[in-house]
N, C-alpha and C positions, 0 to 999 in steps of 0.2 A: 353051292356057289364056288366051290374049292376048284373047279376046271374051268369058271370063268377068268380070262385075263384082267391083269390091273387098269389097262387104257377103256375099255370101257365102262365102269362104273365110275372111272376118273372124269371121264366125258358128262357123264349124267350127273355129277357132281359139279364142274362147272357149270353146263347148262341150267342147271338148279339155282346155283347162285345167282346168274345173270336173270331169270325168272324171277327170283324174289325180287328183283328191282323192277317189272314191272307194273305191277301195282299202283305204284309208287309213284314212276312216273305217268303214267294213265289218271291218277289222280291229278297229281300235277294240272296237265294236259285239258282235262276237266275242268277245274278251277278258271286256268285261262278262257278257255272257250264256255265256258258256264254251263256245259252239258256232258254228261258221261257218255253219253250216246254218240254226241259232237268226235271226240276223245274216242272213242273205238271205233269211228270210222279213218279217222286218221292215223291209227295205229294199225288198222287192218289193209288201209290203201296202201302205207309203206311199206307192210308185211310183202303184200301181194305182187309191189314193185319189182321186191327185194327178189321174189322167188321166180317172177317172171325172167330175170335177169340170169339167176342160173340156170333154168331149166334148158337152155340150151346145151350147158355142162354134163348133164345126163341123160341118163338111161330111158327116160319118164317121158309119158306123150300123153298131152291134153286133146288127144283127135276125138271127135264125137263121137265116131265110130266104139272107140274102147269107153268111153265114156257112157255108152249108154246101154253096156253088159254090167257096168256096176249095182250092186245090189241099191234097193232105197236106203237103208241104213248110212252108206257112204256121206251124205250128206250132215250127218249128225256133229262130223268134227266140226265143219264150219259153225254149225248153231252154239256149239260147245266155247268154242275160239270167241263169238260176239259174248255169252254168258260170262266169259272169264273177263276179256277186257273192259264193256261197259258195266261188269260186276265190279270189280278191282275200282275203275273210278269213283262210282257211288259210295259202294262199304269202306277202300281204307280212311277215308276224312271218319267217318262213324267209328271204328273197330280200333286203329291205330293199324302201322306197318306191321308189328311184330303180330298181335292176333290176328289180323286177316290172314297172313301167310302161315303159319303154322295152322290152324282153322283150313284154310285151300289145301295145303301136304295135307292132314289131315282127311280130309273128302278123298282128297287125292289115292291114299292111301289104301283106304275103306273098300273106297269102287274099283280099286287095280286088284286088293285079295280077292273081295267077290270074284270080279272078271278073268282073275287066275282059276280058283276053283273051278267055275261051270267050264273056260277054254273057249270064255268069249270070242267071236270074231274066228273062229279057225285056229285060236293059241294053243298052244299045250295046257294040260290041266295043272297045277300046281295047287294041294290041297290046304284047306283053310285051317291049319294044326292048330292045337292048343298058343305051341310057340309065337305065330302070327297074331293069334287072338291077343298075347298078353303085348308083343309090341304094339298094336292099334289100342289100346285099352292106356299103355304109357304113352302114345302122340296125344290121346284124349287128354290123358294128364296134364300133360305140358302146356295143352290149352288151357285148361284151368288154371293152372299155376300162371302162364303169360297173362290171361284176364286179370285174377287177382294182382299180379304184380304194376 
């Protein structure tokens, strides 16, 4: 990681931050409209506002045409995106803010070494070392320790 610059892992640091809050409010958002499901659709229509809004700003073309060279898999981040947010409403009332979201890095975490290793998606391989093994093994911990506490 020594020839990765500091502005981008600082980005995915924020972005991380701003992520653990949404849980949070997705729960929230739940509660008001009495349904988690209610609550990630209205988290996912803003999403989709939000993104429609820029995509003029870029590079990126929603034409059918390019749309329907995509592999089937393509579709999985959407299914993944409703999992997270009507998941996050239902479980943080259950779990608490701190163990759901450490428990999600967690997951998070787990399926990004696998997905390094094999070079899912067309990635580079990045192998599953010992090292990697004992930091997923201390996120596991620290869920422990957040439960307990």
């Amino acid at each position: 990681m020594s020839h990765v610059h500091w502005l981008p892992p600082a980005g995915a640091l924020v972005i991380g931050m701003a992520f653990a809050q949404q849980p949070l409010v997705n729960a929230a958002v739940a509660r008001g409209l009495g349904s988690p499901v209610a609550a990630a659709i209205l988290s996912v229509a803003v999403t989709l506002l939000c993104l429609l809004a820029v995509l003029p700003f870029t590079q990126g073309s929603i034409r059918p045409a390019l749309l329907a060279t995509l592999p089937w898999w393509s579709l999985i981040g959407g299914v993944i995106g409703v999992l997270i947010v009507a998941g996050s409403a239902a479980l943080v009332p259950l779990t608490g803010a701190a163990l759901f979201v450490v428990c999600l890095v967690g997951g998070q975490l787990l399926g990004s070494a696998v997905a390094d290793h094999v070079g899912a998606f067309g990635l580079p391989t990045r192998a599953l070392t010992a090292q990697r093994l004992c930091g997923l093994a201390l996120v596991g911990l620290g869920a422990v320790l957040v439960q307990r506490g």
